[in-house]
C-alpha positions in Angstrom: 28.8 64.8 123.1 30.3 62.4 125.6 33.3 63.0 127.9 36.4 61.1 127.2 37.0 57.7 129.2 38.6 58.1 132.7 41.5 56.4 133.8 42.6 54.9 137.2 41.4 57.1 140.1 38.9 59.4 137.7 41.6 61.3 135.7 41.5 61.5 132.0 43.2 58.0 130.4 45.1 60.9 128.0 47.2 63.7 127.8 45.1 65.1 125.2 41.9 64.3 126.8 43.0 66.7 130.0 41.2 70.5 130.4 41.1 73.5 132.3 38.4 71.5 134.5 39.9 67.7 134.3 43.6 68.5 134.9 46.5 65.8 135.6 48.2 66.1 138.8 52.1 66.6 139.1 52.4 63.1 140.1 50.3 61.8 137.3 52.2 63.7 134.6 55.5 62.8 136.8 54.3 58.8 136.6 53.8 58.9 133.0 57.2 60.7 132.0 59.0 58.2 134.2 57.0 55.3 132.5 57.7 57.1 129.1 61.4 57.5 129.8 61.7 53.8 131.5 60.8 52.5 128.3 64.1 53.9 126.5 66.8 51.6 125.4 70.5 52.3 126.9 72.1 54.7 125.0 75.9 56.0 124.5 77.0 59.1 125.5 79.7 61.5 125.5 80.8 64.4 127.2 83.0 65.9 130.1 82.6 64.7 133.4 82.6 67.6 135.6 82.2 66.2 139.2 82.9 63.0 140.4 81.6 62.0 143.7 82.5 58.0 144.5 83.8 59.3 148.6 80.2 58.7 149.9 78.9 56.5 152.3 76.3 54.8 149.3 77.3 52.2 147.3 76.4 54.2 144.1 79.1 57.3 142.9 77.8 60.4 141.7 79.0 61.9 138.7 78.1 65.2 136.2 78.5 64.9 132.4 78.5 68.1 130.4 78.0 68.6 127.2 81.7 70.4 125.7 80.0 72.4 123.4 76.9 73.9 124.7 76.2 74.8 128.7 74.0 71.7 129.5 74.8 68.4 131.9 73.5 65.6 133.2 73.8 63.8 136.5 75.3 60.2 136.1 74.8 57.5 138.7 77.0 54.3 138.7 78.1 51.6 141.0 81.0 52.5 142.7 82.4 48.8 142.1 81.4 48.8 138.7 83.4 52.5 138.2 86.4 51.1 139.9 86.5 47.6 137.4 87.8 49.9 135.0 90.8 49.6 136.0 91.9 53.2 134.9 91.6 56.5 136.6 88.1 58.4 135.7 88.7 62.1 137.2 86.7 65.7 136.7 87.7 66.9 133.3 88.1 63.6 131.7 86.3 63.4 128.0 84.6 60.2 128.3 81.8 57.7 126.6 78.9 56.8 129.2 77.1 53.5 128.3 73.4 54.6 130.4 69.8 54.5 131.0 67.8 57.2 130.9 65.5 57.5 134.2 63.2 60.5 135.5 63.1 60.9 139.4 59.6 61.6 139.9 59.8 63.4 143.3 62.1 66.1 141.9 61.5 65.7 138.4 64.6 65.3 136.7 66.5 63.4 134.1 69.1 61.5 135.0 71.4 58.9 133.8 72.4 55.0 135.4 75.6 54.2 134.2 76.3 50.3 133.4 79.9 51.3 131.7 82.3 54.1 131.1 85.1 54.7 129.4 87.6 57.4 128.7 88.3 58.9 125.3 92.3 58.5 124.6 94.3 61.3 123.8 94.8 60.0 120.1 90.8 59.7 119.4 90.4 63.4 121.0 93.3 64.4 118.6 91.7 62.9 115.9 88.2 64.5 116.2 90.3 67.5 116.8 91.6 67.2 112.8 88.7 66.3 111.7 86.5 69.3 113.4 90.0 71.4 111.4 88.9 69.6 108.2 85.4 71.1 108.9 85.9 74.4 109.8 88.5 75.0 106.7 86.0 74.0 104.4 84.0 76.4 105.7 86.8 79.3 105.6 86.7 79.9 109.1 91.1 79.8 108.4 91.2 81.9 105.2 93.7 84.8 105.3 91.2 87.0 103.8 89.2 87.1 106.9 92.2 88.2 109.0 91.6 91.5 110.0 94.6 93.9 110.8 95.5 94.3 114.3 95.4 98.7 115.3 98.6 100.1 115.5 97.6 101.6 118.9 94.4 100.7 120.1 92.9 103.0 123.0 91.4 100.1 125.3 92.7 96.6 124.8 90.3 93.5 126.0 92.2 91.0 127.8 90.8 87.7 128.7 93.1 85.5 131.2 93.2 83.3 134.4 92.7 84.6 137.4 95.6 86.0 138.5 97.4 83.9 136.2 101.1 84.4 134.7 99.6 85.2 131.6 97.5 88.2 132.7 101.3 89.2 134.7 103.0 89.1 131.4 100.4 90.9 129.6 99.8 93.8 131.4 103.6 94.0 132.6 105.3 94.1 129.0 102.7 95.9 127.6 102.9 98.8 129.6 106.6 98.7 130.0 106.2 99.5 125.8 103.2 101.8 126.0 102.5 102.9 129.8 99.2 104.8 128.8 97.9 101.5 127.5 94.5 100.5 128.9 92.7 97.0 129.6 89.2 95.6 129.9 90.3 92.5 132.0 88.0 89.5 131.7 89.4 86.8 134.4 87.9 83.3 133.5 88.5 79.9 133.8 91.1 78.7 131.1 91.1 75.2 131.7 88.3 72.9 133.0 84.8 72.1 131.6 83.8 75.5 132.3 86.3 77.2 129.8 84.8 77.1 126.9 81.0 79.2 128.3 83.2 81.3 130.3 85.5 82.5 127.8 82.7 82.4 124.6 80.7 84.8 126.9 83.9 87.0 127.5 84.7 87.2 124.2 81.0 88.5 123.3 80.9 90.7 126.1 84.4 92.5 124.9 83.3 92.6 121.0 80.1 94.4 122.2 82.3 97.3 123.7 82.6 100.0 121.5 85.9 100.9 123.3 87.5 97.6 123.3 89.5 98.0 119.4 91.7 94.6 120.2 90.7 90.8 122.2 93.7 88.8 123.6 93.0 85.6 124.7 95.8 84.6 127.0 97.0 81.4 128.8 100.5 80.2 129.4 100.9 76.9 127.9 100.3 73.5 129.5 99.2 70.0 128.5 97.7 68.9 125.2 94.5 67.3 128.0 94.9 71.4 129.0 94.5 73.1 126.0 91.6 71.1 124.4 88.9 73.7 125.4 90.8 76.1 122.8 89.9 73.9 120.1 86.0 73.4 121.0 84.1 73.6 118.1 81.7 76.3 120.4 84.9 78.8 121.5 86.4 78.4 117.8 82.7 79.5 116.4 82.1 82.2 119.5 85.7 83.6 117.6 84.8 83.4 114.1 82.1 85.2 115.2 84.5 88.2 116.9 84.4 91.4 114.8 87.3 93.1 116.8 90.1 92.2 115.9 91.6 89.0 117.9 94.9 88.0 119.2 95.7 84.1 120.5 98.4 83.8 122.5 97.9 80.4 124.6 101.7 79.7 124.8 101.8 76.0 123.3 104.7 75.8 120.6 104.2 72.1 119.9 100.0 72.0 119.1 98.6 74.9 117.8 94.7 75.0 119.2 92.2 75.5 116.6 91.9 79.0 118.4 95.3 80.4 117.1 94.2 79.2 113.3 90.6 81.7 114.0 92.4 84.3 115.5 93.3 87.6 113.3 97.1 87.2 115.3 98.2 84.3 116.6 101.2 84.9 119.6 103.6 82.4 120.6 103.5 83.8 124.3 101.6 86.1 126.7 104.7 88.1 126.0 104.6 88.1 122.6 101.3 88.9 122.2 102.4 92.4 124.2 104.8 92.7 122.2 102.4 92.9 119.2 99.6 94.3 120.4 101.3 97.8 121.4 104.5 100.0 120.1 106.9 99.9 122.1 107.3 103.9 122.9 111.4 104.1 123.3 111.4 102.4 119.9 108.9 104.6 118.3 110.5 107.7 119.6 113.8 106.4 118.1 112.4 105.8 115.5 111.1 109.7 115.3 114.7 111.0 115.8 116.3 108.9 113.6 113.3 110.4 110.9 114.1 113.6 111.4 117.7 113.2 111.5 117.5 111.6 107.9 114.8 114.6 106.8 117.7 117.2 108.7 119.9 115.5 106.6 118.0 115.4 103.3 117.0 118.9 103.9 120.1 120.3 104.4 122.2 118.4 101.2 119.3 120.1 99.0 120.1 123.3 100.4 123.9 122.7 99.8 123.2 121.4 95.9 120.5 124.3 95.7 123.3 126.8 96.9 126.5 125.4 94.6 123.9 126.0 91.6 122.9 129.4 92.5 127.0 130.2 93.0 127.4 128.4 89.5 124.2 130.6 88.3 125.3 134.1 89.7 129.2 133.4 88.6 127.7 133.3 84.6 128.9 136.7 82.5 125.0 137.1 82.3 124.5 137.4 86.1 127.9 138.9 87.0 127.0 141.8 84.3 123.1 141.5 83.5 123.7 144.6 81.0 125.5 141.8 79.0 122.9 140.6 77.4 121.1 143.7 76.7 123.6 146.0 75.3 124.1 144.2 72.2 120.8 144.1 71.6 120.6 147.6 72.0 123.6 148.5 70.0 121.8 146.1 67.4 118.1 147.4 67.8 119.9 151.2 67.4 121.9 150.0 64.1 118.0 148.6 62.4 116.7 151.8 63.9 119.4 154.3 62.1 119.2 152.2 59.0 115.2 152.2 59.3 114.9 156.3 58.8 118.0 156.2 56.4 115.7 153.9 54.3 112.6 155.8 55.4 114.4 158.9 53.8 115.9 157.7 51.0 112.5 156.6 49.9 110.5 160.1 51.2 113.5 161.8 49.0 112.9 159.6 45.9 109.2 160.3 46.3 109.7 164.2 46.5 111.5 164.0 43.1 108.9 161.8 41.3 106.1 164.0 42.9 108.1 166.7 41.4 108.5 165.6 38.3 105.0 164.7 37.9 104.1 168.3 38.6 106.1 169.4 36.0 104.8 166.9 33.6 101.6 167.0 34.1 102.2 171.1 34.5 103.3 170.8 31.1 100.6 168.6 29.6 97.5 170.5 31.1 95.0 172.2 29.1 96.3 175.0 31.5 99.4 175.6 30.3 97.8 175.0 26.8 95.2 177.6 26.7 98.1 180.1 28.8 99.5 180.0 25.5 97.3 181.4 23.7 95.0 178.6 22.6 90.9 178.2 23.2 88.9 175.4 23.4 85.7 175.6 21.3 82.2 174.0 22.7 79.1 174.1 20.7 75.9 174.9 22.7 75.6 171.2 23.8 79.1 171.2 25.3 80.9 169.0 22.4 84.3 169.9 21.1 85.1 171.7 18.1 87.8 169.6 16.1 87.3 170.6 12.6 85.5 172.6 10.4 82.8 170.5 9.6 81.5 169.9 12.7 80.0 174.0 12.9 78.2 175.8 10.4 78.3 179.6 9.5 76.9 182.1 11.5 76.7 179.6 14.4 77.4 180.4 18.3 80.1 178.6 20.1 81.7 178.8 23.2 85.4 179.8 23.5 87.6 178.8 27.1 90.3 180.6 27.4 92.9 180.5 29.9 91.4 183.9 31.8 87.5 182.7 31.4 84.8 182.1 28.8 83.9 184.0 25.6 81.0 184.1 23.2 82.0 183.4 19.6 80.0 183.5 16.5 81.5 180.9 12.9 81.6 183.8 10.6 83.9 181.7 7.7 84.9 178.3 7.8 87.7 177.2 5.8 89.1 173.4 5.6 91.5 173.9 3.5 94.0 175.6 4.9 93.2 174.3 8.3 92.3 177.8 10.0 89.3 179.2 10.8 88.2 182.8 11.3 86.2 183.5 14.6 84.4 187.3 14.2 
């Protein structure tokens, strides 16, 4: 197989045709990108100029666009006389449009822009990508009430996120412990203004919501221009505080514009003060507030013991309760009454029985076979125990048995005579 074709001075023609043994040197590879990169066509471009250099000796000014929403920048190089036909001030933190072509510097190896024109966004066109970026994000519910989250009533550690030694971070921490002075802060001083706002207070508001301690966020600046503020609507900080799971409170100060910030946030303050206001009780208040409860449960209590004692008077002044035997001794006089009449009955009806028993004695005294044979009678039984009724029922000569009312005697029929209804027992 046959090695690839050199190029100019023995390297390979390629980038693909380059190995371990046949490398490209850094100023090859440096050459080509800037030959690559030389062929692209001028290109618009927008971000945030960040440095602006045009008090040199050169004839060129120096300038450093940055991207507003993510942490990345170019350098810009125009001709000062070019910058200044503009006719209008271009300064650090003005949102501009950069008409450019892209070149690579091969000795250090970096990208850079040459500026033929620039121009500087208007306050009106920022406003308007502003709404329409607010368009956006309500479509996608980044505004919906349901998202807001409730603030603590007292939270333990409180995140704060200010200037340095700005007002805001004064008003903050002053009114806040003049309500609650055990109140505690995680202070994160960044820059609230500028074209490094929007990494510096994104990475504060990740570092706070990773603190386990940290149960509320306040983002605080007090006021300033609309040109001021814009950082607070960034498409990157409003995201970085969708993204917030503690609780957040927005109190940049601006009456007039409302920053897509305060329409994110779980609270939205007025002022630094405000927000202090909100984010704490205020402990005279809420101590009031406890005495004026227990006066009204003091209260309370002691009408129910007043109604509660007026019915027990009302109770205890009652016949029943002034004389509890009341209520009894009729029943007793009552229950003694059933009770006489109960044995009267009882012995009306024993003394009835007695005199039926009695007479049935007597009666059946009277009707017994007893009595009957104590009068002289016998009851005649043949040997098989039936009665003798008449005269036909024995025969002469024959044994029967005679009960009398002392005992038993053996008889013998010696005559037997129907007709006169008698018989003769031998």
């Amino acid at each position: 197989m046959s090695s690839p074709p050199n190029g100019p001075g023995g390297f390979p023609a390629k980038a693909l045709d380059t190995t371990a043994e046949q490398p490209w040197p850094v100023r090859l590879l440096a050459a080509k990108i800037a030959d690559y990169v030389d062929k692209m066509a001028p290109v618009w471009v927008e971000g945030q100029l960040v440095q602006v250099n045009s008090h040199n000796a050169s004839a060129s000014a120096y300038l450093t666009l940055r991207d507003t929403d993510v942490d990345m920048s170019l350098s810009v190089t125009m001709l000062k006389r070019l910058l200044g036909a503009r006719g209008e001030a271009i300064s650090e933190g003005a949102h501009v449009v950069v008409h450019a072509k892209p070149s690579f510097w091969t000795k250090r190896g970096t990208l850079s822009l040459r500026a033929s024109d620039i121009r500087a966004l208007g306050l009106g066109e920022l406003l308007a990508r502003i709404e329409h970026l607010k368009r956006v994000l309500a479509a996608e519910g980044l505004f919906d009430t349901e998202r807001k989250r409730p603030l603590p009533f007292l939270p333990g550690r409180i995140g704060l996120i200010c200037g340095a030694d700005a007002k805001a971070k004064h008003d903050v921490l002053v009114n806040a412990r003049a309500r609650w002075p055990q109140v505690h802060f995680e202070i994160r001083e960044v820059a609230v203004q500028g074209p490094h706002c929007v990494p510096e207070v994104s990475r504060a508001i990740a570092d706070l919501d990773s603190d386990p301690d940290v149960e509320i966020i306040v983002i605080a600046r007090g006021g300033g221009s609309v040109e001021d503020l814009l950082p607070f609507s960034n498409e990157a900080l409003v995201r970085a505080a969708a993204k917030c799971t503690t609780p957040l409170v927005s109190a940049i100060g601006h009456e007039t514009d409302a920053p897509l910030l305060d329409l994110v946030a779980d609270y939205r303050a007025s002022t630094p003060t405000d927000a202090a206001k909100r984010i704490v009780p205020d402990v005279g208040q809420e101590l009031a507030r406890i005495a004026q409860a227990r006066d009204r449960m003091a209260n309370a209590l002691n009408r129910r013991l007043r109604t509660e004692g007026e019915r027990l008077t009302l109770l205890r002044n009652r016949p029943v309760l002034a004389d509890p035997a009341s209520i009894v001794t009729p029943r007793l006089r009552a229950l003694e009454q059933t009770r006489t009449a109960g044995r009267a009955a009882i012995a009306r009806r024993l003394g009835s029985a007695d005199a039926d028993l009695a007479n049935l004695r007597t009666a059946l005294r009277t009707l017994s076979p007893q009595a009957t044979l104590e009068r002289g009678y016998a009851v005649l039984r043949t040997d098989d125990g039936v009665v003798v009724r008449s005269p036909d029922d024995v025969t002469v000569g024959q044994d029967l048995s005679a009960l009398v009312a002392a005992g038993r005697l053996g008889v013998t029929v010696r005559t037997a005579d129907t007709r006169t209804g008698e018989e003769v027992i031998g």
